[in-house]
C-alpha positions in Angstrom: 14.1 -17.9 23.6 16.0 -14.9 22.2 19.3 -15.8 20.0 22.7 -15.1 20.3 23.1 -14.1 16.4 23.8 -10.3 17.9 26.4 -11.5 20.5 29.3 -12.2 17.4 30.4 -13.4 13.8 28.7 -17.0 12.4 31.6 -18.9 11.3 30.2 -18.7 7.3 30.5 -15.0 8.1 34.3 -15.1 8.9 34.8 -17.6 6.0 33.4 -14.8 3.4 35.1 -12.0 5.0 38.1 -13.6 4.7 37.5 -14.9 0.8 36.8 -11.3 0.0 39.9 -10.2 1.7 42.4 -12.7 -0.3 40.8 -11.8 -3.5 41.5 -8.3 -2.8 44.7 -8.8 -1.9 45.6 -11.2 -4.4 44.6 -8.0 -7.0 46.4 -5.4 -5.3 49.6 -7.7 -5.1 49.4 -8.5 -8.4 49.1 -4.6 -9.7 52.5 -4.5 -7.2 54.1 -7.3 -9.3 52.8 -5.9 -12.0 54.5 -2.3 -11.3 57.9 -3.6 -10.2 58.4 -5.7 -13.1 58.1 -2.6 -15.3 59.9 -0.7 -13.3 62.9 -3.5 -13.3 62.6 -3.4 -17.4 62.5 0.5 -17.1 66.0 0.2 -15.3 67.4 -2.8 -17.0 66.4 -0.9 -21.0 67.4 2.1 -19.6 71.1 0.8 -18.4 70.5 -1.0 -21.9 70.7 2.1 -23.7 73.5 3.6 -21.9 75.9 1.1 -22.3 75.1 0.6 -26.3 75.9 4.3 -26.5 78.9 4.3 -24.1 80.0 2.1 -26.6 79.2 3.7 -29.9 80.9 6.9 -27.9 84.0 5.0 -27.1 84.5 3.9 -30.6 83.3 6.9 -32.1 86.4 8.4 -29.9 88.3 5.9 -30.8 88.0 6.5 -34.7 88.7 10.2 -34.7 92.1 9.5 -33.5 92.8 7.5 -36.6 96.3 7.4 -38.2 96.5 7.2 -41.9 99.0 4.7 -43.3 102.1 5.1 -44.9 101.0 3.2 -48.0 98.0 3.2 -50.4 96.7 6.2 -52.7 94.0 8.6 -51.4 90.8 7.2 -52.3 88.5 8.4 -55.0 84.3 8.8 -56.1 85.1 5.6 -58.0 83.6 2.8 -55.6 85.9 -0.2 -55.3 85.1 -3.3 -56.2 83.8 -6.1 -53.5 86.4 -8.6 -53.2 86.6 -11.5 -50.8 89.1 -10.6 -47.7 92.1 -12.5 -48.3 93.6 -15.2 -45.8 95.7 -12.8 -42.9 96.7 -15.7 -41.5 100.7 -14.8 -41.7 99.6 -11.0 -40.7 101.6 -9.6 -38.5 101.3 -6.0 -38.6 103.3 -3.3 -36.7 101.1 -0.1 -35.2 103.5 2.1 -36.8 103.1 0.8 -40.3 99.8 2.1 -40.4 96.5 0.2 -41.0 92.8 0.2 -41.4 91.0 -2.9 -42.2 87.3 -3.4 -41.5 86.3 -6.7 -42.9 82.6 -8.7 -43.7 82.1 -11.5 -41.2 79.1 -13.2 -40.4 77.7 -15.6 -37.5 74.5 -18.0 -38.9 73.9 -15.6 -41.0 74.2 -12.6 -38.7 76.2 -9.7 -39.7 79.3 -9.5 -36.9 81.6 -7.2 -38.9 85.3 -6.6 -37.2 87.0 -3.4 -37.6 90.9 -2.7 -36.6 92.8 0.3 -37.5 96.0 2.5 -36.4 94.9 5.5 -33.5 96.3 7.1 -31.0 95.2 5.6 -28.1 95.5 6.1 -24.4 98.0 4.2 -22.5 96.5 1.6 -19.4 99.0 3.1 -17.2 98.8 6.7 -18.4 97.8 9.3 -15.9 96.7 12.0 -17.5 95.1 11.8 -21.4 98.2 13.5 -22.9 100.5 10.0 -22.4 98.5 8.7 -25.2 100.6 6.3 -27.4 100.2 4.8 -31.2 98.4 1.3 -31.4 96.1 -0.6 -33.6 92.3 -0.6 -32.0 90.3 -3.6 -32.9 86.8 -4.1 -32.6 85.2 -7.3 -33.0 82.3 -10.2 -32.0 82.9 -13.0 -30.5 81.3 -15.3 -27.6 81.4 -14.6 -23.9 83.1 -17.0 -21.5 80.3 -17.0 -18.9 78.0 -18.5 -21.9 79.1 -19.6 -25.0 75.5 -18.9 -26.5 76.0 -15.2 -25.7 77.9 -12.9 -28.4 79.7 -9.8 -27.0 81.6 -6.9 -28.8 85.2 -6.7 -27.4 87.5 -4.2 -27.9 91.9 -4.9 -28.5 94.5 -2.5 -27.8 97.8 -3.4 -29.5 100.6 -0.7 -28.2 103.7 0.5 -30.2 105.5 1.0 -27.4 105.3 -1.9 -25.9 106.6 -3.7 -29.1 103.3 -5.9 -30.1 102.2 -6.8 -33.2 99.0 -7.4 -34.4 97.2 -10.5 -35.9 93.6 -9.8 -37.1 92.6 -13.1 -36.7 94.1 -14.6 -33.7 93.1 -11.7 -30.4 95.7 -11.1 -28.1 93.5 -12.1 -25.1 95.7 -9.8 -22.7 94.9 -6.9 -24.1 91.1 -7.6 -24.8 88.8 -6.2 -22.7 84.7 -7.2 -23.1 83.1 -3.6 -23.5 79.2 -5.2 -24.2 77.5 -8.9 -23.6 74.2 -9.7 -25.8 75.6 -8.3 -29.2 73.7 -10.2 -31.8 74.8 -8.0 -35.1 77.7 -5.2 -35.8 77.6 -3.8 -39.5 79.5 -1.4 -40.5 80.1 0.6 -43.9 82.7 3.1 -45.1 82.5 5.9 -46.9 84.7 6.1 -50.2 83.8 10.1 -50.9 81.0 8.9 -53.1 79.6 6.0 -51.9 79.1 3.7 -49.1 81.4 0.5 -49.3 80.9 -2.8 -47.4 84.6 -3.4 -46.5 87.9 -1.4 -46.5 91.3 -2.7 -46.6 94.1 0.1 -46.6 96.8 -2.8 -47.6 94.9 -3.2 -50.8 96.3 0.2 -52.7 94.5 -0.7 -55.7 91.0 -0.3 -54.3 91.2 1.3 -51.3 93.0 4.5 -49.9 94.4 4.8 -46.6 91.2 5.3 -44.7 87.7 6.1 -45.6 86.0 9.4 -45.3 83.5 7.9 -42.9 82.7 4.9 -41.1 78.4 4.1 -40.0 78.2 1.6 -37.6 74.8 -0.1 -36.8 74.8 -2.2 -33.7 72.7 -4.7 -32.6 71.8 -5.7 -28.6 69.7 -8.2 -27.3 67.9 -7.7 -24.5 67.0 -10.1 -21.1 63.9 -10.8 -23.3 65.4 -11.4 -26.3 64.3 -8.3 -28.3 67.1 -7.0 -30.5 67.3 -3.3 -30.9 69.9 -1.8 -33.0 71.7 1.7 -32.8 73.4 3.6 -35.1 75.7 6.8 -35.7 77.7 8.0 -38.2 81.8 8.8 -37.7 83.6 11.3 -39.9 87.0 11.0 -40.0 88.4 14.6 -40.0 92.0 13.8 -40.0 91.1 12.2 -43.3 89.1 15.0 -44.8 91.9 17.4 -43.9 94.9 15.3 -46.0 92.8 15.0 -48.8 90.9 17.4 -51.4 87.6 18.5 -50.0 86.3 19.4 -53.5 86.4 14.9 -54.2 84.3 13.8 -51.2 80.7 14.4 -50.7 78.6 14.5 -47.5 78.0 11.1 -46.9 74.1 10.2 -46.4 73.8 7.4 -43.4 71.0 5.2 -44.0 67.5 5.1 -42.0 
């Protein structure tokens, strides 16, 4: 009696052929997982990087535009001494007055620096960039409203012609705008002509001068995996340099 064997596939046949086919499968798909998520962190690092220098550029724009005050004397090699910021509570301060304040905050023992001084800035409404107008920029770190576990660096434009004042503590949420979620650190140090200082207060005449020479900013971001990477860049003021005799200030040496 001659057998059928020839005739088709034994069912344990099928069964193995079709194990070997899902493991296969199952290894290719994961090398496709595999790919896309790195891909997807490609993107999401890459869009990462943009924004945090979007943002450096924006300030960095922001601070050559700087407007000396009125008050203060220019600042000298001597470094100032570190004194606590006082209370600005009963601040109010007029762009026109002239300003530059960059104070030492922290957050659980995070450095989230803030930084306000007098520019001229673009107006919202301005059509072209020569209806620019004189204001008080502040940069600063605070928590995002769509999680309150999530630090962002925000960015206030107080105008002069619009008759605002400005209140370093206390925002003026209409003209705040959120320029980058998952900031865990902003540091920032000024340049004196000599040295770099930790803070800068141009309403304290005795240890400060108008503005600094230079501002570093180091900026901290924390990514969807909670990785922080930090950026930095350097600002010279040039306005600053220009009122002031070259022969006091040195080049100022960022740190690495």
């Amino acid at each position: 009696m001659r057998s059928n064997r020839s005739s088709g596939f034994m069912l344990i046949e099928i069964t193995i052929t079709l194990a070997i086919l899902s493991i296969v499968m199952s290894i290719v798909f994961g090398v496709f997982a595999q790919t896309m998520a790195g891909k997807e962190h490609a993107e999401a690092r890459g869009e990462e990087i943009a924004s945090a220098r979007a943002v450096l550029s924006r300030i960095s724009s922001d601070l050559t535009s700087v407007r000396i005050a009125k008050t203060g004397r220019p600042a000298t090699a001597a470094t100032p001494q570190p004194t606590p910021t006082p209370s600005t509570d009963a601040w109010l301060i007029r762009p026109e007055s002239g300003l530059f304040l960059g104070r030492i905050r922290s957050d659980h023992g995070v450095t989230v620096d803030d930084l306000a001084f007098s520019a001229f800035v673009r107006r919202p409404t301005a059509v072209t960039f020569a209806s620019s107008d004189l204001g008080i920029v502040h940069y600063f770190v605070d928590t995002t409203s769509e999680d309150p576990r999530e630090h962002g660096l925000y960015r206030e434009a107080i105008y002069s012609l619009a008759g605002e004042e400005f209140d370093p503590d206390k925002p003026n949420l209409g003209a705040t705008m959120l320029l980058l979620p998952g900031v865990s650190g902003l540091d920032l140090r000024y340049f004196n002509g000599k040295d770099w200082v930790e803070s800068w207060d141009s309403t304290d005449s005795r240890n400060f001068g108008p503005a600094p020479f230079a501002v570093e900013i180091r900026l901290t971001v924390m990514d969807e995996r909670g990785q922080s990477e930090t950026y930095q860049t350097a600002v010279d003021l040039p306005t600053i340099r220009t009122l002031r005799n070259p022969q006091t200030a040195a080049t100022p040496t960022p740190r690495t």
